[in-house]
C-alpha positions in Angstrom: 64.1 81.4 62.3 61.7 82.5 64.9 64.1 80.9 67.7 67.4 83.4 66.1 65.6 86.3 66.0 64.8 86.4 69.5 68.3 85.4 70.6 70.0 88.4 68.4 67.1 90.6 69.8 68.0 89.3 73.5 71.4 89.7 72.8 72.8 86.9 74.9 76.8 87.8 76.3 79.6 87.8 73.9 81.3 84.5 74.1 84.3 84.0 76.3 86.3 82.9 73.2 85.4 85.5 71.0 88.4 87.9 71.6 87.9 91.4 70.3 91.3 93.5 69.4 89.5 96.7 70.4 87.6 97.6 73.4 85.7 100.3 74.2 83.2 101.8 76.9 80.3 101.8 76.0 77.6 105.2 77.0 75.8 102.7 79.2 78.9 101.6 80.9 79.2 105.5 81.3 75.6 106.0 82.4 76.1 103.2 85.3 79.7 104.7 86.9 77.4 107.6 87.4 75.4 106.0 90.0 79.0 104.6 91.7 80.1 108.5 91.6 76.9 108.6 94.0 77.7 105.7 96.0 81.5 106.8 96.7 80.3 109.9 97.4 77.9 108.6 100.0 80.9 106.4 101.8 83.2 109.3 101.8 81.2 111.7 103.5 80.2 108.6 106.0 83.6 108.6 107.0 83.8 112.2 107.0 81.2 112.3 109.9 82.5 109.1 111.3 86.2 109.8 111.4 87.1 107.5 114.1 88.7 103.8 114.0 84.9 102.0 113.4 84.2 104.7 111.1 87.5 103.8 109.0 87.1 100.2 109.1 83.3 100.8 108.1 84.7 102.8 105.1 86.8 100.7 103.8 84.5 98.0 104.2 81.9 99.6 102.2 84.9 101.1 99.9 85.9 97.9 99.1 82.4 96.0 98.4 81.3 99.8 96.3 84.8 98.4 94.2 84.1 95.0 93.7 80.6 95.2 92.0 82.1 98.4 89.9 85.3 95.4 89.0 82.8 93.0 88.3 80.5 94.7 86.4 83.6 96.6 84.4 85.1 93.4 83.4 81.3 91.5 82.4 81.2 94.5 79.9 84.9 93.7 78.9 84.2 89.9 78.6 80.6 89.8 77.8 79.1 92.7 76.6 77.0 92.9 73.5 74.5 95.6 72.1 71.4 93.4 73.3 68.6 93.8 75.4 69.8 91.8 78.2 72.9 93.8 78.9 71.4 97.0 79.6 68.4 95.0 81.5 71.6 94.0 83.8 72.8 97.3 83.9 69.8 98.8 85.0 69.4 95.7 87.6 73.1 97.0 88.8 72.6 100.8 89.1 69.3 99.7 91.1 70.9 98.0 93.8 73.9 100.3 93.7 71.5 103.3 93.9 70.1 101.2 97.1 73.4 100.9 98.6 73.8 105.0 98.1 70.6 105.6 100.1 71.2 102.8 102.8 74.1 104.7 103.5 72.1 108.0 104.1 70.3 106.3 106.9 70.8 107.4 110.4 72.5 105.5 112.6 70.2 103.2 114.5 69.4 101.5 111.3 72.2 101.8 108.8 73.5 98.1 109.2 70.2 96.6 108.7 69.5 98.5 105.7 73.1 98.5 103.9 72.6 95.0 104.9 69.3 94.3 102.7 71.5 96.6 100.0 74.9 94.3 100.0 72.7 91.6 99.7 71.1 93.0 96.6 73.8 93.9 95.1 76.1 90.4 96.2 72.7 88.6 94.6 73.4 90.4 90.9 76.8 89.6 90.6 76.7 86.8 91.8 73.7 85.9 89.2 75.8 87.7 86.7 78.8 85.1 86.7 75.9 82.1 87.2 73.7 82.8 84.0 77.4 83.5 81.8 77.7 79.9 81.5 73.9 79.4 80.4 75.0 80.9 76.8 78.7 79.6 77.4 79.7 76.4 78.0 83.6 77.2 77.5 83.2 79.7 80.7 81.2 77.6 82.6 84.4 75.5 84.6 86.0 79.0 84.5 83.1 80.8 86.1 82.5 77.4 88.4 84.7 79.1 91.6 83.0 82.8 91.3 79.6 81.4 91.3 80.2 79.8 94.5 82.6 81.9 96.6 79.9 84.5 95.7 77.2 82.5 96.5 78.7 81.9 99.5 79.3 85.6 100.4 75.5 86.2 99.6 74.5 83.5 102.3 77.1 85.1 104.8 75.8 88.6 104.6 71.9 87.2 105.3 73.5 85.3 108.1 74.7 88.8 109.6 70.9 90.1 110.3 70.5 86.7 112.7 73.9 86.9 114.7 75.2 89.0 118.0 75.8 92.1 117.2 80.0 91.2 117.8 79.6 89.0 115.2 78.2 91.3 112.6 81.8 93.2 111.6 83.4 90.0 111.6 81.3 88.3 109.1 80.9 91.1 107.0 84.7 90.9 106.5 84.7 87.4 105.9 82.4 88.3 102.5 85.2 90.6 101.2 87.7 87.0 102.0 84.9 85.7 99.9 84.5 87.8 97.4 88.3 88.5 96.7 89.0 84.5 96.7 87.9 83.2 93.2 90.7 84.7 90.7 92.9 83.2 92.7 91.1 79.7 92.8 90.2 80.1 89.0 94.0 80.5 88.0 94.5 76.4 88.1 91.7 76.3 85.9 93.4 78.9 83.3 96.3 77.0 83.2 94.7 73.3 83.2 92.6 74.6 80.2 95.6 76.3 78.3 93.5 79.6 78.4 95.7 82.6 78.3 93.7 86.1 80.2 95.3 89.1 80.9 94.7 92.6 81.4 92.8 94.6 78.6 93.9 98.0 77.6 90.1 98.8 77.6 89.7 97.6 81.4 93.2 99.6 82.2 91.5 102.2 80.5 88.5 101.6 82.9 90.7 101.6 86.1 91.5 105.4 84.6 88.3 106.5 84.7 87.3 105.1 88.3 90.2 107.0 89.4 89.2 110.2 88.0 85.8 109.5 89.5 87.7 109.4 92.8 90.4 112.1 92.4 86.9 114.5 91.9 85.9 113.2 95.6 89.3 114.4 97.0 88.4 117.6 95.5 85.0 118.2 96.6 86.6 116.9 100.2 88.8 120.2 100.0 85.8 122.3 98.9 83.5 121.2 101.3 86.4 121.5 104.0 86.3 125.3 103.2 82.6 125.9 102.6 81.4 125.7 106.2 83.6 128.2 107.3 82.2 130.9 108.4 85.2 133.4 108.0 86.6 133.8 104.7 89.9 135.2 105.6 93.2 134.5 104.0 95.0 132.2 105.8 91.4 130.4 104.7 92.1 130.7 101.1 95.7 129.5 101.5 94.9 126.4 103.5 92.3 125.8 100.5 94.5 126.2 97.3 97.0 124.2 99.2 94.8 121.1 99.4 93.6 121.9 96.0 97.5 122.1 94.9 97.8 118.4 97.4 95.5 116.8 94.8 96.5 118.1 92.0 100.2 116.4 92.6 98.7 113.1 93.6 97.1 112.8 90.1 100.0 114.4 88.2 102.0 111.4 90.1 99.5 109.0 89.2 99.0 109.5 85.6 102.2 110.2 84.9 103.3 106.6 86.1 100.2 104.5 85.7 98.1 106.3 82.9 97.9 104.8 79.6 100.6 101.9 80.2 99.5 97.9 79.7 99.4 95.1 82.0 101.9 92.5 82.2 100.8 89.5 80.7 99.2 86.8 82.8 96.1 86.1 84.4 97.1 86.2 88.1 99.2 89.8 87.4 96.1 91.5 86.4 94.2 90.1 89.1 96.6 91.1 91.8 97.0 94.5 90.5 93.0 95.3 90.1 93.5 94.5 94.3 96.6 97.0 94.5 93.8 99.7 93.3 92.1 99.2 96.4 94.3 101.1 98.6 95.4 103.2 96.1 91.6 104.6 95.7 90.8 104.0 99.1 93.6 106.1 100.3 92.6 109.1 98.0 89.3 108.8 98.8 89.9 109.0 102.6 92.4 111.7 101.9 89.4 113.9 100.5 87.2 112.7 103.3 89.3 113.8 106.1 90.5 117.8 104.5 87.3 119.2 106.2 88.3 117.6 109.6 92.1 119.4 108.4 90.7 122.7 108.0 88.4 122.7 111.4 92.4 122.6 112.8 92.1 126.2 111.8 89.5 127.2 114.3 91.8 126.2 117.2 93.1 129.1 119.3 97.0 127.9 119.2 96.4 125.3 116.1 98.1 122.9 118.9 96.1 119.6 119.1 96.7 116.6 116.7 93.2 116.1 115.2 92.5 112.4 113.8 91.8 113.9 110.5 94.8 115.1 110.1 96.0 111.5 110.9 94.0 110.4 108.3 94.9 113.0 105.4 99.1 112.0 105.9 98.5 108.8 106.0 96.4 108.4 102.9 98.6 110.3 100.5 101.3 107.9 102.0 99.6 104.7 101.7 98.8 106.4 98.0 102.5 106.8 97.1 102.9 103.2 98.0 100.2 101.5 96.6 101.1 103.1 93.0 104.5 101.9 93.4 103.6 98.8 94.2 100.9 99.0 90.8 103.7 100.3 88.1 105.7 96.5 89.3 102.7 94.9 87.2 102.9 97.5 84.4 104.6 97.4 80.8 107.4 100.3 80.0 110.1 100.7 77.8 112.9 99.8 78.4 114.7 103.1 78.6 112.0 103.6 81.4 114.6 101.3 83.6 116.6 104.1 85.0 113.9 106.2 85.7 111.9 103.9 87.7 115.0 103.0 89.7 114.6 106.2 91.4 111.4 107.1 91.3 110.2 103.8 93.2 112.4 104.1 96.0 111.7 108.0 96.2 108.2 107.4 96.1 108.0 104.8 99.1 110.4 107.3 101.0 108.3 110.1 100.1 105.0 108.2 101.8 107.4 107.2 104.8 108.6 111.4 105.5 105.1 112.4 105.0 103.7 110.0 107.4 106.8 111.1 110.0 105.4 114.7 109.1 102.3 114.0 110.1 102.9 113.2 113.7 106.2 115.8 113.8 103.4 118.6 112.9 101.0 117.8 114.9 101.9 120.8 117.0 102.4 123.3 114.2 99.4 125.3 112.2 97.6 123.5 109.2 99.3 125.5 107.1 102.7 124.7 107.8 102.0 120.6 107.0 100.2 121.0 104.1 103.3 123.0 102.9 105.5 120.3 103.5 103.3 118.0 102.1 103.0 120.0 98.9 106.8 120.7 98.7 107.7 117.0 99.3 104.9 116.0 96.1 106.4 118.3 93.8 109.7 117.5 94.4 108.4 114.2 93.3 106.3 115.7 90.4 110.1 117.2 89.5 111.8 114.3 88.8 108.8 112.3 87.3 108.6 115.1 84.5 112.4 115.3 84.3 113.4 111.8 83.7 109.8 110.8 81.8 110.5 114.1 79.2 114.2 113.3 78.6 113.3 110.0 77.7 110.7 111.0 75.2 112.6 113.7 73.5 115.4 110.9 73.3 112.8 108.8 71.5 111.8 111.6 69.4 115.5 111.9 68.5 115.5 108.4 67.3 112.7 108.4 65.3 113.5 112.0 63.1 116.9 110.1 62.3 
């Protein structure tokens, strides 16, 4: 008696098997994206003040790792989670080492790798002990788990390995770990399908991928306020540069929502795997988007506005990559069926959109800030247009059909 007790007070992780028909997140769940608000933060304003081609790739480096413990730890809660003890002792292990990260990336510059090093490793260690001690309390998960627990094993040993190599070595490794790290749903999928286990997407997790988003889009925002808040003259054309790139957000989520807010995964273990990878670019891109609207608005201070600045580079081509990576998302999405039409224009338009925008970019490179975030901005809301068009006239036809 003594022995059940302790394992309902423990709270050991829900069992693989035991699926739930409603989801939720949970306040802790809540309480621990807080300290990956901090985290994103922190790799956004690296790039910010790093806006050149090893600044990028270290971005999305660290953008993509900051993602894949937020995945994993999203989808333990989904799987896994329970009301006991030992889930919010992991949580609190996970916002440690992701609080780590945050201040390794504060460091200056002389000793940033070591100490994000010590942090990845930290934070490669708990997931990778996450996954490990599932199949402890479940046998059923422990095959499943089998190819997780050692690519991210492996990953943990790589990023150690990185503190005792040449210095050209270093970038190359670290990459190797995302290779790593990205490997195992694909390796697992044989298992799925030897075992007759059917996985796919829960509206709960799509729910999650929401609210990362959101924590996201409010990065691309404070990008455009900070942009603005170290000017030191206030004028006009100021102002209107400013509620443009608030205006340049505001379309990208109205694009976003409205075609990948509250819809279901297709079925299938492999489609919701491959689409939780389609949000990397798609948050990425937004993120750099916001990082790179300060770099924008310095443009202004220019006597002639007549220099291509790589922040501008970066600003086009994120809200491009965007408008592709979400087209590429709603291929792995349920709609109804009288969504057909729609999306056979709005997919096309969208991957042309990202295409002009990008040819905009380099066109204006010549032309005040002003004038290319117009463009931008007209070229969204066009796209915003026919979203709201075609998406209303199918609801009010739906509407009709269900009054008669």
């Amino acid at each position: 008696m003594i022995r059940k007790n302790v394992s309902i007070w423990w709270g050991p992780p829900r069992q693989f098997s035991a699926k739930l028909e409603e989801r939720k997140i949970s306040w802790l769940e809540l309480f621990m994206t807080l300290v990956y608000v901090i985290v994103i933060s922190k790799a956004t304003h690296h790039l910010a003040q790093h806006p050149g081609w090893d600044g990028l790739k270290d971005y999305l480096y660290i953008f993509i790792m900051i993602y894949w413990g937020w995945v994993n730890g999203s989808l333990y809660y989904d799987l896994h989670g329970s009301p006991g003890i030992r889930t919010r002792f992991m949580t609190l292990w996970q916002m440690v080492a992701v609080a780590a990260l945050a201040v390794a990336l504060d460091s200056p510059d002389d000793k940033l790798i070591f100490r994000g090093t010590i942090a990845l490793a930290v934070l490669q260690g708990y997931i990778t002990y996450l996954w490990w001690s599932v199949g402890i309390y479940d046998k059923h998960h422990r095959k499943l788990n089998r190819p997780y627990t050692l690519c991210y094993l492996a990953a943990l040993v790589t990023i150690i390995s990185t503190l005792f190599v040449p210095a050209g070595f270093v970038r190359l490794l670290f990459w190797l770990t995302l290779i790593l790290n990205y490997m195992p749903p694909f390796l697992g999928a044989r298992i799925f399908r030897k075992n007759n286990d059917e996985f796919s997407m829960s509206s709960s997790m799509m729910e999650r991928m929401g609210l990362i988003t959101i924590i996201v889009f409010g990065e691309a925002i404070l990008g455009v306020i900070s942009g603005v808040t170290g000017m030191e003259d206030m004028n006009a054309l100021i102002w209107a540069n400013f509620g443009l790139g608030i205006l340049v957000v505001f379309m990208l989520w109205w694009i976003f929502f409205a075609l990948i807010a509250d819809r279901e995964s297709k079925r299938g273990f492999l489609t919701g795997q491959t689409m939780l990878i389609l949000f990397i670019p798609v948050l990425a891109s937004l993120g750099m988007t916001g990082a790179s609207f300060p770099g924008v608005i310095e443009g202004l201070a220019s006597a002639d506005n007549a220099y291509l600045l790589i922040e501008r580079v970066l600003f086009g081509s994120g809200i491009a990559v965007f408008l592709w990576s979400i087209t590429a998302i709603s291929a792995f999405l349920e709609y109804p069926k009288e969504y057909d039409r729609a999306k056979e224009i709005l997919q096309p338009a969208l991957l042309l959109s990202g295409v002009v925008i990008l040819f905009l970019t380099w066109l204006f490179r010549h032309f005040p800030v002003i004038d290319f975030l117009i463009s931008v901005l007209v070229i969204l809301f066009a796209i915003v247009f026919v979203i709201t068009k075609k998406w209303f006239v199918v609801q009010l036809r739906q509407m009709k059909k269900n009054d008669e």
